[in-house]
MARSE-856033 format. One record per atom (N, C-alpha, C, O, CB): x negated, z negated, y; atom name. Coordinates in pm, whole numbers, plus 32768, in hexadecimal, padded with zeros to 4 digits. Glycine has a CB too. Layout:
BEGIN
node X = X, Z = Z, Y = Y, at = CA
...
This chain:
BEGIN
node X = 5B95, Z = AFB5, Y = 425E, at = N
node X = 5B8D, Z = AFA9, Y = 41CF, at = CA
node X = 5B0F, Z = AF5E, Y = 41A5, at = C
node X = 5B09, Z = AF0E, Y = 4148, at = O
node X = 5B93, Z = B031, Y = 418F, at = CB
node X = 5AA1, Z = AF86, Y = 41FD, at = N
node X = 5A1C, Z = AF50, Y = 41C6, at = CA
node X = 59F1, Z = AED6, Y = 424C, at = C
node X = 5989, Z = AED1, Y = 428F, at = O
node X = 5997, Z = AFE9, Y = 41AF, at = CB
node X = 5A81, Z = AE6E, Y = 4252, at = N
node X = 5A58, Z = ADFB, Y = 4281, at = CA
node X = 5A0A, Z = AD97, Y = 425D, at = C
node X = 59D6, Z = AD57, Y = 42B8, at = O
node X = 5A9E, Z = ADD1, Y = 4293, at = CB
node X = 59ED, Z = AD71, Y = 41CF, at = N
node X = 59BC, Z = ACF6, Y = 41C9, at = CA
node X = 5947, Z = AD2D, Y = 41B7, at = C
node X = 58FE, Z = ACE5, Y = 4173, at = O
node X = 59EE, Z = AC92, Y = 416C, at = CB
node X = 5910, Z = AD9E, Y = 41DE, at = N
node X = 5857, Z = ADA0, Y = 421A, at = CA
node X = 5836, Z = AD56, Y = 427B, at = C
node X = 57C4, Z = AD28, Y = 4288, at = O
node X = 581B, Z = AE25, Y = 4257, at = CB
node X = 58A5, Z = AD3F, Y = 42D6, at = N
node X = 5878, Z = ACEC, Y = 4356, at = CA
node X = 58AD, Z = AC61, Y = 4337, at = C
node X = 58C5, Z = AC29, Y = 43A2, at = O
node X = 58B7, Z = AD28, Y = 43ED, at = CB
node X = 58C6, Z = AC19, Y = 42D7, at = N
node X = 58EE, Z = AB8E, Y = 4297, at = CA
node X = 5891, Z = AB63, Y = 426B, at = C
node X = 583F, Z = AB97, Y = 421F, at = O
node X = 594B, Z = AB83, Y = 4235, at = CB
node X = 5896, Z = AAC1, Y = 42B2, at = N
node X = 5835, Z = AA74, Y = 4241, at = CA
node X = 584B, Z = AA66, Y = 41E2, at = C
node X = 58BB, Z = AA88, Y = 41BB, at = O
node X = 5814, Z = AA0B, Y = 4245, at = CB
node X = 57D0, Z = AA1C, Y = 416C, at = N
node X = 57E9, Z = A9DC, Y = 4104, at = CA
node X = 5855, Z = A986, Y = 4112, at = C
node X = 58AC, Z = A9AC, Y = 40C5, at = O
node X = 5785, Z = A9A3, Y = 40DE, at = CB
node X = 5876, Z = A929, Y = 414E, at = N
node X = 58DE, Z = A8BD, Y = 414E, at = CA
node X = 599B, Z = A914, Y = 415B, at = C
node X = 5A05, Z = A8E6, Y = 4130, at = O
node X = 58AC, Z = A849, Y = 41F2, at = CB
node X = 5987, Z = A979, Y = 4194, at = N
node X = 5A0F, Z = A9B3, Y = 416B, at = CA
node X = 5A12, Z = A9C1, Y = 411A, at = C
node X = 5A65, Z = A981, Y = 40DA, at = O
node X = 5A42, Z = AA0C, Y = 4189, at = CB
node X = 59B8, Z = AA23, Y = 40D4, at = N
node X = 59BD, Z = AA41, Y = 4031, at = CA
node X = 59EA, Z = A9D2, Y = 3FE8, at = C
node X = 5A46, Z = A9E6, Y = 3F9A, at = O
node X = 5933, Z = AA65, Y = 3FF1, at = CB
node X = 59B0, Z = A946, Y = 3FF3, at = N
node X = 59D0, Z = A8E2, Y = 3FBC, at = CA
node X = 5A3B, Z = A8C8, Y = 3FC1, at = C
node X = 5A83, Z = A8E7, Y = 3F62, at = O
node X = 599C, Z = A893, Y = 3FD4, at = CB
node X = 5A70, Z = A887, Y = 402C, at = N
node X = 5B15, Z = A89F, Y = 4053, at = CA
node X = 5B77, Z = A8D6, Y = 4012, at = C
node X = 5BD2, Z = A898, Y = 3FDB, at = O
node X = 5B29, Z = A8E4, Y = 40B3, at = CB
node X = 5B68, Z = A95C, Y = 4014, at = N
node X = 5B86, Z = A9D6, Y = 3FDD, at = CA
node X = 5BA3, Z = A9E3, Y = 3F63, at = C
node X = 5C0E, Z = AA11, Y = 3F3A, at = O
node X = 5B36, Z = AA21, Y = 3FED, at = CB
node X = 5B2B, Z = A9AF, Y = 3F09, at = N
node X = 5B43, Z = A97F, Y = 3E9B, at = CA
node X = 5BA4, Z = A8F7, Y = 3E4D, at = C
node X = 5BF8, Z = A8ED, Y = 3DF4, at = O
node X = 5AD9, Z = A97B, Y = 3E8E, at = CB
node X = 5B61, Z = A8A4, Y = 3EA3, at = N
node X = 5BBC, Z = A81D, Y = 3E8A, at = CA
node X = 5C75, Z = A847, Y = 3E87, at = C
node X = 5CD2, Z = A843, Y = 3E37, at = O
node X = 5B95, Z = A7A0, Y = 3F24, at = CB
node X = 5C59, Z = A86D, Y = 3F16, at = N
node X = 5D05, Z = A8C7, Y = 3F08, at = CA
node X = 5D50, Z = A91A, Y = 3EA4, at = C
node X = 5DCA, Z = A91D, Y = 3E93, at = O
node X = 5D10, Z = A92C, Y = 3F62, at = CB
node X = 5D01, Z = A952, Y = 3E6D, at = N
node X = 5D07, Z = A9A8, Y = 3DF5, at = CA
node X = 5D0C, Z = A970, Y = 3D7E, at = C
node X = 5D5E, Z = A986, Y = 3D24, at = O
node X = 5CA4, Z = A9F9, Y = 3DED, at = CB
node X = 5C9D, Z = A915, Y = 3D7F, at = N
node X = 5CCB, Z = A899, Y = 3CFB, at = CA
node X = 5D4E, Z = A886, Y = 3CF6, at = C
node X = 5DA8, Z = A8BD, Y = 3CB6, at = O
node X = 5C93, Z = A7F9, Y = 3D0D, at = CB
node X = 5D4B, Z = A826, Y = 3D4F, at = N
node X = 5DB9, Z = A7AF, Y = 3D7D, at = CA
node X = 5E53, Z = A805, Y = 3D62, at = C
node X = 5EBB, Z = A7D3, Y = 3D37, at = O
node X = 5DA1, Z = A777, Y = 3E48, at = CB
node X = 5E40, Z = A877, Y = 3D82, at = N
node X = 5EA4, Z = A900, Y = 3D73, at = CA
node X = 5EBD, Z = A92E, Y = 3D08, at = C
node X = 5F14, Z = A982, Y = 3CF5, at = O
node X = 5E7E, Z = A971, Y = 3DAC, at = CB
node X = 5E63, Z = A8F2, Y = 3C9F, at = N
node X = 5E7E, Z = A931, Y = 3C41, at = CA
node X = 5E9A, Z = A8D6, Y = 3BCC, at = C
node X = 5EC3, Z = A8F5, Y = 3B5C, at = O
node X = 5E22, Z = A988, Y = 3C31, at = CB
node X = 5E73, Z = A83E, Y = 3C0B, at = N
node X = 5EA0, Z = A7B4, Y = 3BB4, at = CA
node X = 5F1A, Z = A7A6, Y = 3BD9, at = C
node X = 5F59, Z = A76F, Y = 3B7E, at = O
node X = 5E52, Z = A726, Y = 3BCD, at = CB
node X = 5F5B, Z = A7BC, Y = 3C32, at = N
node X = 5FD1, Z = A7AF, Y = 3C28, at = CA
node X = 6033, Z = A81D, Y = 3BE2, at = C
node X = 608B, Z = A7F7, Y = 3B95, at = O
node X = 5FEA, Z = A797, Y = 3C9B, at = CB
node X = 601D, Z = A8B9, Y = 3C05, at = N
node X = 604A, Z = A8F4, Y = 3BC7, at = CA
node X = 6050, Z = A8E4, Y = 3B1C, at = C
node X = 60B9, Z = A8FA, Y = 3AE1, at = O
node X = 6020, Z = A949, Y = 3BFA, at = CB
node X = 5FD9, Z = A8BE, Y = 3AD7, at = N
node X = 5FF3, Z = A86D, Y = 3A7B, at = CA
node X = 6041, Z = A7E7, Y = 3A2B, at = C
node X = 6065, Z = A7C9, Y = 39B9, at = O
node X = 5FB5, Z = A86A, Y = 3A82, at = CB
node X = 6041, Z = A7BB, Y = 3A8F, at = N
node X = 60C0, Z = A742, Y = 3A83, at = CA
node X = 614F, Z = A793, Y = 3A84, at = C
node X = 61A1, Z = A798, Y = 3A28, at = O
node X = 60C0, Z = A6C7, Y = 3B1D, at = CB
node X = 6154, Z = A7B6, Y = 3ACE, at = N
node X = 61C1, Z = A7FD, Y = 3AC4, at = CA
node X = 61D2, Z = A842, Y = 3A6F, at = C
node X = 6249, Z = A831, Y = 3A53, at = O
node X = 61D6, Z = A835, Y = 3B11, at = CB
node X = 619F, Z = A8A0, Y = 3A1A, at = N
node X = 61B0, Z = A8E8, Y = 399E, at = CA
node X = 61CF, Z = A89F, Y = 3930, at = C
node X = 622B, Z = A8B6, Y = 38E1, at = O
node X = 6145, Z = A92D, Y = 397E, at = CB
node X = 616A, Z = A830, Y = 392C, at = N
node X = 6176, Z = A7D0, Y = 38BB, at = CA
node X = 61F8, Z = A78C, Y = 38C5, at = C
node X = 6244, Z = A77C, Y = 3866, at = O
node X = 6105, Z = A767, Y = 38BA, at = CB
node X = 620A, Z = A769, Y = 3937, at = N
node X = 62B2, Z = A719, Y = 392B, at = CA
node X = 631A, Z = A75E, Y = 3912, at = C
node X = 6373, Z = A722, Y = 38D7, at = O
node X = 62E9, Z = A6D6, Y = 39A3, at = CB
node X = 6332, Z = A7F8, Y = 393A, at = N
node X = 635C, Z = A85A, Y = 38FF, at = CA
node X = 6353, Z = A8A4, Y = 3876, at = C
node X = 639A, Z = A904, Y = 3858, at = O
node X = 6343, Z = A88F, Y = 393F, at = CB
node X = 630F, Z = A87A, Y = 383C, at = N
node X = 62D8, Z = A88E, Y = 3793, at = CA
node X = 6324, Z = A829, Y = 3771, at = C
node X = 638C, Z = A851, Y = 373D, at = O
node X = 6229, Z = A87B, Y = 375E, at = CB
node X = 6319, Z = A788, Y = 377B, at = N
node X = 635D, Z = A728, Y = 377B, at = CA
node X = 63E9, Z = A73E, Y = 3757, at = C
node X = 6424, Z = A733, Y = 36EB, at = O
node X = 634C, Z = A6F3, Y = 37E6, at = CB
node X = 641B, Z = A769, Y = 37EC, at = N
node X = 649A, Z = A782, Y = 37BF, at = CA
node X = 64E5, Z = A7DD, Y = 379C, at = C
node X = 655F, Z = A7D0, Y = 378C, at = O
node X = 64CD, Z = A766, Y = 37F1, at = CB
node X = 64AF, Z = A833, Y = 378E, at = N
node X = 64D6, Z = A8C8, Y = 3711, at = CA
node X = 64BF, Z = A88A, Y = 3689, at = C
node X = 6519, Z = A881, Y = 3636, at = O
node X = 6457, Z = A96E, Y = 371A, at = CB
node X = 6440, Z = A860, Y = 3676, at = N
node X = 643C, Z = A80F, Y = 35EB, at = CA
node X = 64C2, Z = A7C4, Y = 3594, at = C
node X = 64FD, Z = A7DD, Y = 352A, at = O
node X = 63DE, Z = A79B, Y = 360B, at = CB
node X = 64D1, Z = A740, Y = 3618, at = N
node X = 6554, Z = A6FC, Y = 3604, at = CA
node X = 65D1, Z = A771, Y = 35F3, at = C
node X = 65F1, Z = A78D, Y = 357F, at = O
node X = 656F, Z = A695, Y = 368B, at = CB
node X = 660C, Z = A7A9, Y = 364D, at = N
node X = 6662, Z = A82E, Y = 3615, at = CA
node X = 6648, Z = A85B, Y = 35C2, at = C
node X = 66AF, Z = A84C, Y = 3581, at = O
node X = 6670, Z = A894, Y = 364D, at = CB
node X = 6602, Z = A890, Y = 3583, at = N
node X = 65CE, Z = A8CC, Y = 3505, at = CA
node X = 660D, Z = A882, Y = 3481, at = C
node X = 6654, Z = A89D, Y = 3420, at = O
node X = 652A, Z = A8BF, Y = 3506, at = CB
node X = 65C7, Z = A817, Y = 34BA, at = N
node X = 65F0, Z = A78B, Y = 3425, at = CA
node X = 666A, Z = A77E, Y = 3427, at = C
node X = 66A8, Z = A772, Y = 33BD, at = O
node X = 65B7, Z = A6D7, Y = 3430, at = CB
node X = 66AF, Z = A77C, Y = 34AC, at = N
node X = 6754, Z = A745, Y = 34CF, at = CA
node X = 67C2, Z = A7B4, Y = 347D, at = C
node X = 6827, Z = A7A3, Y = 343A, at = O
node X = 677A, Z = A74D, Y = 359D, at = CB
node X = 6772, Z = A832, Y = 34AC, at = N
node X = 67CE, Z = A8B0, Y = 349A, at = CA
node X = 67CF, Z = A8D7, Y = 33F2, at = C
node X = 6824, Z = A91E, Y = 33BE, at = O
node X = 6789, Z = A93E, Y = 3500, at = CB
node X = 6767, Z = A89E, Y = 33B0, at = N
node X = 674A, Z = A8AA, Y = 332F, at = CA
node X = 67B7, Z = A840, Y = 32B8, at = C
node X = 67E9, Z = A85C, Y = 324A, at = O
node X = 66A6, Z = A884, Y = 3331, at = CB
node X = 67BB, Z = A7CD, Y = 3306, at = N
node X = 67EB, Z = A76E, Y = 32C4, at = CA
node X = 689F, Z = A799, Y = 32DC, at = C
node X = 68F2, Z = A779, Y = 3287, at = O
node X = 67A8, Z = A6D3, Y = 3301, at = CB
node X = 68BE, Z = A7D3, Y = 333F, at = N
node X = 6943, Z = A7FF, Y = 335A, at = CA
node X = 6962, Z = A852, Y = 3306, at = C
node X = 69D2, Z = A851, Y = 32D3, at = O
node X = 695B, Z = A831, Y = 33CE, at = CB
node X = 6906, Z = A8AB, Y = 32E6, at = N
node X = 692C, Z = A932, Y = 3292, at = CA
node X = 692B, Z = A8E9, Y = 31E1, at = C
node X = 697F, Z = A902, Y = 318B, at = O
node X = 6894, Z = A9D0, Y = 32B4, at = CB
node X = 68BF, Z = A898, Y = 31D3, at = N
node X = 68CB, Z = A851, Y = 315B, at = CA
node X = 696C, Z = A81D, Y = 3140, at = C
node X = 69B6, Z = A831, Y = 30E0, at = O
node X = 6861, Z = A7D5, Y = 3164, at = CB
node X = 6980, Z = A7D5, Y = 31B7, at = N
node X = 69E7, Z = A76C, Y = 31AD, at = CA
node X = 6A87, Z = A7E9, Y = 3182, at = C
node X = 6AE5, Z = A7F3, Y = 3134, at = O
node X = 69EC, Z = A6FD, Y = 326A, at = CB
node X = 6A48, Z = A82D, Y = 31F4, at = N
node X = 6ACB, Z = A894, Y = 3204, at = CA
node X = 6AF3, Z = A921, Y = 3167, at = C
node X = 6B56, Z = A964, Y = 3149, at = O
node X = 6A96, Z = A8FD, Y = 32B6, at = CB
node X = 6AA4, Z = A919, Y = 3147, at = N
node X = 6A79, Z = A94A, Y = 30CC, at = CA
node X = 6AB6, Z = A8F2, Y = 3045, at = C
node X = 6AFB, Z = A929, Y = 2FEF, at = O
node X = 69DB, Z = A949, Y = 30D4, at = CB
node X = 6A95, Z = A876, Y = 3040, at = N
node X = 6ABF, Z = A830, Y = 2FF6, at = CA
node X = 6B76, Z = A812, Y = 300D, at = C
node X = 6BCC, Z = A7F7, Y = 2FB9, at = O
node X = 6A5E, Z = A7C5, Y = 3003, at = CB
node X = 6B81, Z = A822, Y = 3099, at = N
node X = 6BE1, Z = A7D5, Y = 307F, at = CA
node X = 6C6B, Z = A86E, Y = 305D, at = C
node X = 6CE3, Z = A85E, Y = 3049, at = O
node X = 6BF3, Z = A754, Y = 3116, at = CB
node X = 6C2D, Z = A8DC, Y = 3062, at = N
node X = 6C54, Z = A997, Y = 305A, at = CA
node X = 6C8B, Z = A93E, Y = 2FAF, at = C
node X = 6CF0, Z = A90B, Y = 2F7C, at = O
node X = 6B8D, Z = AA57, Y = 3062, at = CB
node X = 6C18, Z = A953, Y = 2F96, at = N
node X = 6C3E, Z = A930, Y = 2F03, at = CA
node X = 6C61, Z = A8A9, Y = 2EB0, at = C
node X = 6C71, Z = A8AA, Y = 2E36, at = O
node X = 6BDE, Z = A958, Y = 2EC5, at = CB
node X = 6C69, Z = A84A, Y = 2EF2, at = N
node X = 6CEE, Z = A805, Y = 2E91, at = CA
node X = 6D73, Z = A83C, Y = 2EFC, at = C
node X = 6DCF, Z = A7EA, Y = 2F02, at = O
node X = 6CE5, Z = A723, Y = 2E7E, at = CB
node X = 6D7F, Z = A895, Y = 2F37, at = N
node X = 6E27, Z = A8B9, Y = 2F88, at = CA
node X = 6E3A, Z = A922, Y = 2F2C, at = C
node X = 6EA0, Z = A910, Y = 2EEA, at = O
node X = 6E37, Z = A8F9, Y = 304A, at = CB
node X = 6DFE, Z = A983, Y = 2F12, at = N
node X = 6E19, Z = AA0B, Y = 2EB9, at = CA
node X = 6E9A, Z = A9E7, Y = 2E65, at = C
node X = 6E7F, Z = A9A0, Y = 2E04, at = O
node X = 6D8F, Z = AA36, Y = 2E49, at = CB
node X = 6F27, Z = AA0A, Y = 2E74, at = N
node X = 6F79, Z = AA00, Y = 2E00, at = CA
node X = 6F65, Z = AA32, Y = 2D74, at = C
node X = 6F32, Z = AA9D, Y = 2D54, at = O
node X = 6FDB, Z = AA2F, Y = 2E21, at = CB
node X = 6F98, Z = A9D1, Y = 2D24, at = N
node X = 6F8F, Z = A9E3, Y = 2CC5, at = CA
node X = 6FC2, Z = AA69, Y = 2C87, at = C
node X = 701D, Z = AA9A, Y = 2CCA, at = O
node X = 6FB2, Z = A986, Y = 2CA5, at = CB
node X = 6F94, Z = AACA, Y = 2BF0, at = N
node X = 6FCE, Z = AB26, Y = 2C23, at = CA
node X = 7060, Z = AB1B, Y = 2BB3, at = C
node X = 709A, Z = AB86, Y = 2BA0, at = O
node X = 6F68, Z = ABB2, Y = 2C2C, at = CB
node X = 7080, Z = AAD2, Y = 2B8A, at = N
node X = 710C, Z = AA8A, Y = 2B44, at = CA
node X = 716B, Z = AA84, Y = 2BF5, at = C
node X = 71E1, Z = AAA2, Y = 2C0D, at = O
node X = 70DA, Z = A9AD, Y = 2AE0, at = CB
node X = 7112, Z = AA5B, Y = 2C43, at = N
node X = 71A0, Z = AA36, Y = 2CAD, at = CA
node X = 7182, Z = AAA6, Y = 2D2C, at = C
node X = 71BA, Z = AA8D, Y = 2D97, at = O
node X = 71A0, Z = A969, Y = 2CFB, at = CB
node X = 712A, Z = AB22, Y = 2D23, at = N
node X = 7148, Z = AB77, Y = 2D4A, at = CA
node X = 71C9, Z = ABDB, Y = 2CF4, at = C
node X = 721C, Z = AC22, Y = 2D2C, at = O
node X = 70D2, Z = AB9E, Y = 2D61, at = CB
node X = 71BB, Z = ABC7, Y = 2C69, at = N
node X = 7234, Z = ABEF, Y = 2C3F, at = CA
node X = 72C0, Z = ABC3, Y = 2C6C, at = C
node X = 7322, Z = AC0A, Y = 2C7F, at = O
node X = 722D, Z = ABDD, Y = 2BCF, at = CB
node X = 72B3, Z = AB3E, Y = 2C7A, at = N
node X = 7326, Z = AB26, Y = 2CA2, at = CA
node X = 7382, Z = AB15, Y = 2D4D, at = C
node X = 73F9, Z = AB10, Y = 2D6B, at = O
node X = 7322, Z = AAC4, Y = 2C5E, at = CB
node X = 7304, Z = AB12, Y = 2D99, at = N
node X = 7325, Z = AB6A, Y = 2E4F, at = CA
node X = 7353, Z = ABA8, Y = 2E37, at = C
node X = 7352, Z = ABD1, Y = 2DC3, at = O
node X = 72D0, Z = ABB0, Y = 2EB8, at = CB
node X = 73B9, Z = ABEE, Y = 2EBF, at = N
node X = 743B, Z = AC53, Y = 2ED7, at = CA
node X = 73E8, Z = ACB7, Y = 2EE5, at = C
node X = 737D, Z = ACBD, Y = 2F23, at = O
node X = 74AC, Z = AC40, Y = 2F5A, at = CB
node X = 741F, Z = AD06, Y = 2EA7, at = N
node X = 73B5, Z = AD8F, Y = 2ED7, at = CA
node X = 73EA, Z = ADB0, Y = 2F32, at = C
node X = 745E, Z = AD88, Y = 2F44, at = O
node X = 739A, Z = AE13, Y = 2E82, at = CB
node X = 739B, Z = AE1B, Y = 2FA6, at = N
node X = 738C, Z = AE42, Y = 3017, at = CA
node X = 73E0, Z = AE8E, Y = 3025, at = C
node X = 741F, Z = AE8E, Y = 2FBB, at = O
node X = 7327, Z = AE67, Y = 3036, at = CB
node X = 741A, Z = AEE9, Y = 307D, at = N
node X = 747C, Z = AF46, Y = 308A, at = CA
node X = 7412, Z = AFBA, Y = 30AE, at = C
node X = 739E, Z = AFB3, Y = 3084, at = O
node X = 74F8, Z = AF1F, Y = 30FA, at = CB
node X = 7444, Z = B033, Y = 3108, at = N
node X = 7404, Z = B0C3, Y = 30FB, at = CA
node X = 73A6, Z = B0A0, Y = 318C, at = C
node X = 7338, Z = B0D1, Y = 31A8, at = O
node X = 7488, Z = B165, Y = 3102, at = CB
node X = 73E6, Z = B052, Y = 31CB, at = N
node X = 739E, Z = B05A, Y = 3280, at = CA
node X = 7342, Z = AFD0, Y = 3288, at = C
node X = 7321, Z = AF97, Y = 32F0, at = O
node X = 7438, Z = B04B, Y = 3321, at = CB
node X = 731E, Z = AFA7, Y = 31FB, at = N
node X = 72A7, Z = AF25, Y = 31D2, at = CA
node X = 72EB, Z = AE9E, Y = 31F8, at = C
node X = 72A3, Z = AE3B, Y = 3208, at = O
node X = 7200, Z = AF2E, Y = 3238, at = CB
node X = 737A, Z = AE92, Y = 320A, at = N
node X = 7397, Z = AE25, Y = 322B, at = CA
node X = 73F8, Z = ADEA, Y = 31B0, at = C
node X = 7450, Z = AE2D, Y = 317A, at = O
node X = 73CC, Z = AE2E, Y = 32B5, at = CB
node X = 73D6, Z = AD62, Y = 318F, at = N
node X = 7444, Z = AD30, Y = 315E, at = CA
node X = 74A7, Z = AD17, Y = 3120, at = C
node X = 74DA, Z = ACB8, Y = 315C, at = O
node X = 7458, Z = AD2C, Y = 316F, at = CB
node X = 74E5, Z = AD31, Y = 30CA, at = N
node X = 758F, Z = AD4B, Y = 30F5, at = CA
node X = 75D6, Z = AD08, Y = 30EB, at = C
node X = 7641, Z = AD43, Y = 30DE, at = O
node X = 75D9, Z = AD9B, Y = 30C6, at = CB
node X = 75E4, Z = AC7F, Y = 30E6, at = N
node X = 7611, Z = ABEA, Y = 314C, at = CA
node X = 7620, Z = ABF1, Y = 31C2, at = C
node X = 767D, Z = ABAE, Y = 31F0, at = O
node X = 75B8, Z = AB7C, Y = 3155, at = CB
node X = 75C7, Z = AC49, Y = 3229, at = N
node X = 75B5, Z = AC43, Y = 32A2, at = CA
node X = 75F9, Z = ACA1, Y = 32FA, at = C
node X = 7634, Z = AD01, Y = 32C7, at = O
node X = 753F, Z = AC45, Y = 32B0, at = CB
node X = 75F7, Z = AC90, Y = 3380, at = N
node X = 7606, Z = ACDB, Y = 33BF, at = CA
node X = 75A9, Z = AD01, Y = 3406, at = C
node X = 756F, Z = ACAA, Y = 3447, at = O
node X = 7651, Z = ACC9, Y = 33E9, at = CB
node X = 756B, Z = ADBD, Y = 3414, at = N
node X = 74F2, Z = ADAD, Y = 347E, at = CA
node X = 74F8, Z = AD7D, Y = 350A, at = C
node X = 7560, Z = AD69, Y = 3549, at = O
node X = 74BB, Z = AE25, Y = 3491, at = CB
node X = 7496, Z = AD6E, Y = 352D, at = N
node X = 746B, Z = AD36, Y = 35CA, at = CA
node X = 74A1, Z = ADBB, Y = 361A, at = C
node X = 749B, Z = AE2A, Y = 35E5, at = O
node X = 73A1, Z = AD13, Y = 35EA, at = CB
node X = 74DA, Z = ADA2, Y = 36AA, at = N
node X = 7532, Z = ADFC, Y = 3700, at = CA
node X = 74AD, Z = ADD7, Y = 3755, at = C
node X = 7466, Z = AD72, Y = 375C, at = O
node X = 75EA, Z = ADD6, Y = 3734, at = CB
node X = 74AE, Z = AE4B, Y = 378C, at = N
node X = 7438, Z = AE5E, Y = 3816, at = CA
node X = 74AD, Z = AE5F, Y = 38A2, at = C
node X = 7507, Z = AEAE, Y = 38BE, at = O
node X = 73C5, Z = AF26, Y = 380C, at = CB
node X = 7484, Z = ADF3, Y = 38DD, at = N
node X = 74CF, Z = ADF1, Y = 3974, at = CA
node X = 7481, Z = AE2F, Y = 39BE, at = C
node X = 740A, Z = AE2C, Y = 39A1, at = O
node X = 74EC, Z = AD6B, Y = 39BC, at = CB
node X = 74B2, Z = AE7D, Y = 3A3C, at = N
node X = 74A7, Z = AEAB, Y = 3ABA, at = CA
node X = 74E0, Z = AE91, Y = 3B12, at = C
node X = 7559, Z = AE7E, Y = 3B08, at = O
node X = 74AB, Z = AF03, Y = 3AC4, at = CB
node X = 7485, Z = AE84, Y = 3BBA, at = N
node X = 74A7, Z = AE56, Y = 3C04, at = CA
node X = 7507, Z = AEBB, Y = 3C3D, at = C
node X = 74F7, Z = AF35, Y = 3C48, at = O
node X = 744C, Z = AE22, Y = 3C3C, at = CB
node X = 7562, Z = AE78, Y = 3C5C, at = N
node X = 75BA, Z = AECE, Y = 3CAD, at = CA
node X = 75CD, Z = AEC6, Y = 3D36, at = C
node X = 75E2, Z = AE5C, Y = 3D70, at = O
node X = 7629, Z = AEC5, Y = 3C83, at = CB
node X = 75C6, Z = AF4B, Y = 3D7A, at = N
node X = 75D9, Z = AF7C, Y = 3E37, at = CA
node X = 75F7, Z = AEE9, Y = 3E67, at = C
node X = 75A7, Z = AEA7, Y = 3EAA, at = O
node X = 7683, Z = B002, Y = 3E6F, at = CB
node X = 7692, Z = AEB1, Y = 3E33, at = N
node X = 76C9, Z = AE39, Y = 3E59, at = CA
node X = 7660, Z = ADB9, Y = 3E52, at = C
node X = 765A, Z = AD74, Y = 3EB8, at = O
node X = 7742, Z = AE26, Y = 3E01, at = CB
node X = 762C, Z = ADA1, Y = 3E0B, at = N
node X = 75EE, Z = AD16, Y = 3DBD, at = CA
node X = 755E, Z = AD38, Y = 3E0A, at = C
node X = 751E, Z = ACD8, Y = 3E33, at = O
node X = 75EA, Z = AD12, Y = 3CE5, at = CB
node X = 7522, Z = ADCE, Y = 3E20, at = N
node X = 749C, Z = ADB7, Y = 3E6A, at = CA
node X = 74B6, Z = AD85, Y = 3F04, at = C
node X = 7464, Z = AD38, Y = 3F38, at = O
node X = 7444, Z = AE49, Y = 3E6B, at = CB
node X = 7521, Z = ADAE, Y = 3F47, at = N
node X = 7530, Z = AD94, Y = 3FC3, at = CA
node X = 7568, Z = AD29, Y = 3FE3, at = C
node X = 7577, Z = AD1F, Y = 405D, at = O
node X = 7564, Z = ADE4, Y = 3FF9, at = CB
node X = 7598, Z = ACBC, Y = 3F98, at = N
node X = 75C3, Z = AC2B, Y = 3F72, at = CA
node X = 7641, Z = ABD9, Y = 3FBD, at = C
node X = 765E, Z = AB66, Y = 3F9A, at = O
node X = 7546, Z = ABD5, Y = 3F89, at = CB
């Protein structure tokens, strides 16, 4: 634990430089990572702007929500037919 009693000055130096150098880069790296969280930030902002805006000129009018089919009891439709859920069958898994 209490090695560098027996170290020269010039490790220490070393030692240090390494530690710099270790820690200028780890800095670069953060910063280019700030960078590009930043850019996301701006990107993800302008989406929600965009996406926001565009929520509201879609909103129906509420004259032509009056006039949509109203829904039936099971939220569907009633023009439609609901969606059927298929399953695989014994036959069709073993092919």
């Amino acid at each position: 634990m209490f090695d560098f009693f027996n170290l020269s000055s010039k490790a220490y130096a070393r030692r240090a430089e390494t530690m710099l150098r270790e820690a200028r880069f780890a800095q670069l790296e953060h910063e280019a990572a700030a960078e590009h969280h930043s850019a996301l930030a701006r990107m993800y902002a302008e989406r929600v702007a965009r996406l926001e805006g565009h929520t509201r000129r879609t909103e129906p009018h509420p004259q032509a929500q009056a006039a949509a089919p109203a829904l039936s009891q099971d939220g569907q439709r009633g023009e439609r037919a609901p969606f059927r859920v298929l399953t695989q069958t014994d036959a069709q898994a073993t092919g």
